[in-house]
PATORDO-173993 format. One record per residue: residue number from 1; residue in three letters; z, x, y of N, C-alpha, C, O in turn. Coordinates in steps of 0.1 Angstrom, whole numbers, m for minus. Layout:
<drenbas>
DRENBA_NUM_ALA_Z_X_Y_Z_X_Y_Z_X_Y_Z_X_Y;
...
</drenbas>
This chain:
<drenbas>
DRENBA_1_UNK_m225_m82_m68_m215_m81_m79_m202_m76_m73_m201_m64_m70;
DRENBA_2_UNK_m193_m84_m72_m176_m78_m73_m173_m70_m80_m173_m72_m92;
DRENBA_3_UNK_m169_m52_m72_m162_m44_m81_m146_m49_m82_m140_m56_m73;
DRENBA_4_UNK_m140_m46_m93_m125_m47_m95_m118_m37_m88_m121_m25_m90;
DRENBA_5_UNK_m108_m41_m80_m103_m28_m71_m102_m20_m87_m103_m26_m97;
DRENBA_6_UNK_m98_m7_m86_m90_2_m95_m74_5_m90_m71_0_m79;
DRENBA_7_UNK_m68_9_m95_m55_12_m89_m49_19_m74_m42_15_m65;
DRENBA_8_UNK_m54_28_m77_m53_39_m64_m59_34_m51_m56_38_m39;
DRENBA_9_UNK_m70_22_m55_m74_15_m45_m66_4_m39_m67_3_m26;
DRENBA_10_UNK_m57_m6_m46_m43_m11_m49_m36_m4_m40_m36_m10_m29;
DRENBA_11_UNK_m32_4_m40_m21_11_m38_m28_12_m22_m25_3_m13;
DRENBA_12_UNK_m36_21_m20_m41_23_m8_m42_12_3_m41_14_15;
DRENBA_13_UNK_m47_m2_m5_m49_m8_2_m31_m15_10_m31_m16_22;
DRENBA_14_UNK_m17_m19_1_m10_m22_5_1_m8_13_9_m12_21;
DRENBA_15_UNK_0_3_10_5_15_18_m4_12_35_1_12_46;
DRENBA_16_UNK_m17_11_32_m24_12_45_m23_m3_57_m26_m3_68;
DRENBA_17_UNK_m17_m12_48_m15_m26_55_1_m22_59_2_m26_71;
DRENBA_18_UNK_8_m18_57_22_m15_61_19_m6_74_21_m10_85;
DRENBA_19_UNK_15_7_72_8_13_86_2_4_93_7_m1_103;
DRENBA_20_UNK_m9_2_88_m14_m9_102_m5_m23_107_m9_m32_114;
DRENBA_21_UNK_7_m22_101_13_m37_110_26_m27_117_37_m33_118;
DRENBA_22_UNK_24_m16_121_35_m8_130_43_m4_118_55_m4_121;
DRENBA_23_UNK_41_m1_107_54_7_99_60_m4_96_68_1_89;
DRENBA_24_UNK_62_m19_96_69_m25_91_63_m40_92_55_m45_100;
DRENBA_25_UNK_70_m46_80_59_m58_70_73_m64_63_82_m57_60;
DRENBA_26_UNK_73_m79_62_79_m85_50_70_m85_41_58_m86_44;
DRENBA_27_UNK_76_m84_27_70_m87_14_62_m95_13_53_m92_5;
DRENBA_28_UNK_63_m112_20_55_m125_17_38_m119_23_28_m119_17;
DRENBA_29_UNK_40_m113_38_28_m113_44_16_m102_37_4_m101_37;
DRENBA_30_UNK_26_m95_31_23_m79_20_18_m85_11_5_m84_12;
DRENBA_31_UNK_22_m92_1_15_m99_m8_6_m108_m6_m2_m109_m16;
DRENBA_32_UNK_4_m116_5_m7_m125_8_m19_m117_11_m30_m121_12;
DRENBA_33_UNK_m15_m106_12_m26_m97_22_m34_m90_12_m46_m90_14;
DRENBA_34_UNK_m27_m84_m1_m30_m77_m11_m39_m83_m18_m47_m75_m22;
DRENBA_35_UNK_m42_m97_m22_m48_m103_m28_m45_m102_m46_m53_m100_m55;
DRENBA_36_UNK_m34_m105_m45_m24_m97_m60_m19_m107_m62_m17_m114_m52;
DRENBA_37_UNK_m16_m112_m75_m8_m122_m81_8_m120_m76_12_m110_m70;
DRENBA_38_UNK_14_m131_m80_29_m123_m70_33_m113_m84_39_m102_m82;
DRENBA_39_UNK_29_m118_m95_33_m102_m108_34_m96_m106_44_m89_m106;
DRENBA_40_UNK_18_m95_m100_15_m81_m101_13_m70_m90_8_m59_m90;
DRENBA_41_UNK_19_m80_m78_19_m75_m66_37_m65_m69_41_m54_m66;
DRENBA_42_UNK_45_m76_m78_60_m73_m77_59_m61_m84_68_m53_m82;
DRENBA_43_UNK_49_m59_m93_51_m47_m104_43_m34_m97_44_m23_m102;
DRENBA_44_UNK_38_m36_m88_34_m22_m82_39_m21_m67_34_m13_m59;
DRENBA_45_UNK_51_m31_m62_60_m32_m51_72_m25_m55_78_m16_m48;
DRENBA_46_UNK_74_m28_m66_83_m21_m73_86_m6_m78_96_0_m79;
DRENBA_47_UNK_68_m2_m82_66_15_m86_67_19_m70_74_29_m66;
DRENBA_48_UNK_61_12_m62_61_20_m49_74_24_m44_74_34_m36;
DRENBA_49_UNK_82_20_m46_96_18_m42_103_28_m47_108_37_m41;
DRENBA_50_UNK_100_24_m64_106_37_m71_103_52_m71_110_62_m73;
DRENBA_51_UNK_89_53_m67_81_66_m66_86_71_m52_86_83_m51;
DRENBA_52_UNK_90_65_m43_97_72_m32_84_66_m19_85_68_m7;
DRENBA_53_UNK_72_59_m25_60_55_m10_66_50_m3_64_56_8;
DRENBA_54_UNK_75_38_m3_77_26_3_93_25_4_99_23_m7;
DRENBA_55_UNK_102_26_16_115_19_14_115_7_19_107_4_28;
DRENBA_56_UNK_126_m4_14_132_m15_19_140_m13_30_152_m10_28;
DRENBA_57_UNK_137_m15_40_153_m18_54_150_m35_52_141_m43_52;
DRENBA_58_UNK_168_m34_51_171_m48_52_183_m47_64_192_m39_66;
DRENBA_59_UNK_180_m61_72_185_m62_93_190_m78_89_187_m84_79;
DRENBA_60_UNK_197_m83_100_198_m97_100_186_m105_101_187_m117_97;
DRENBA_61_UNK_172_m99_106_164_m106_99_150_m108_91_139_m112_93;
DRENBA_62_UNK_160_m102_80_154_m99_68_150_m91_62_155_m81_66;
DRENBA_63_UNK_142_m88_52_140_m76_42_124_m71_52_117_m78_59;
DRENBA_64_UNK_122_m61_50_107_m53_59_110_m40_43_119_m36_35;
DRENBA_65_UNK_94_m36_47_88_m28_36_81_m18_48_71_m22_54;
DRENBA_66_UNK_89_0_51_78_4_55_76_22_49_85_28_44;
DRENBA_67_UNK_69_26_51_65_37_49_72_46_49_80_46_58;
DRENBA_68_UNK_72_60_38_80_71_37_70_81_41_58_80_43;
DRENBA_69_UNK_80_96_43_65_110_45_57_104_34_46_99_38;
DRENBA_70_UNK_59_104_20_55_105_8_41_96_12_30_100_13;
DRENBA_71_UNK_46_79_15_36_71_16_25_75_25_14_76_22;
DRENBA_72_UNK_30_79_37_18_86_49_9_95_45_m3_94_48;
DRENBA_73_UNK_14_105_36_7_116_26_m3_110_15_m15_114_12;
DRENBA_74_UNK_2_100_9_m9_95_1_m22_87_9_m33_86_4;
DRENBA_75_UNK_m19_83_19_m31_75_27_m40_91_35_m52_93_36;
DRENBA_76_UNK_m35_96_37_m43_114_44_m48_114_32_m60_110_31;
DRENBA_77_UNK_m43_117_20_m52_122_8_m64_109_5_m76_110_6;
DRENBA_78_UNK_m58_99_4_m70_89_m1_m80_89_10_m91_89_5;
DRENBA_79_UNK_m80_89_26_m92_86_28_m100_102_29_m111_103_33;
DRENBA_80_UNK_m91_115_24_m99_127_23_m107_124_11_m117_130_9;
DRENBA_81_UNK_m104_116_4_m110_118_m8_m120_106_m11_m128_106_m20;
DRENBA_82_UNK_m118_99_m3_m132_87_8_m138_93_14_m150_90_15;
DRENBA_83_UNK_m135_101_21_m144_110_31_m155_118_20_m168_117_21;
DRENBA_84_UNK_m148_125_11_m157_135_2_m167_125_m10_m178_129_m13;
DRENBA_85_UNK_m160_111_m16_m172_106_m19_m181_98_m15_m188_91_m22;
DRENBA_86_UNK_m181_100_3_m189_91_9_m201_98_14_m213_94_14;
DRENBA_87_UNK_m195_112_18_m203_125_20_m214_132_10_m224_137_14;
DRENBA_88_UNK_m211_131_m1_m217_133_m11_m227_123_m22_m234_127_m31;
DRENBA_89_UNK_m225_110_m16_m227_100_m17_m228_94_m33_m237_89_m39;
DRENBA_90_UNK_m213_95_m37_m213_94_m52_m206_77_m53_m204_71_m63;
</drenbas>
């Protein structure tokens, strides 16, 4: 049975794909990767942005998405908190 990611897992998963491609990603490959409608990939591309996770540099070529302190801090907290319900085995 397929669980439904939850949100925080969402999040985790496209902050942690931006780290893993060297700190910097275009949007198209971000979104293909996420497995997110483009909606609803734009609607939490967009909180990320605003919340301070994620900035845009835009170069002659093209827009990249990568990581802030803020974003790096949320990925240390999520897999501590992977770690503790893996340990515990909840």
């Amino acid at each position: 049975m397929n669980k439904k990611r939850d949100r925080l897992g969402v999040i985790f998963g496209i902050l942690n794909y931006i780290n893993l491609q060297h700190n910097s990603v275009k949007p198209t490959p971000l979104l293909r990767h996420s497995g997110l409608s483009s909606s609803s990939f734009t609607e939490y591309y967009q909180e990320l942005i605003g919340k301070g996770f994620i900035k845009e540099i835009i170069d002659k070529n093209g827009k990249y998405a990568t990581l802030t302190d803020k974003g790096f801090k949320y990925l240390e907290k999520y897999k501590t908190i992977l770690g503790f319900i893996q340990e515990f085995e909840l």
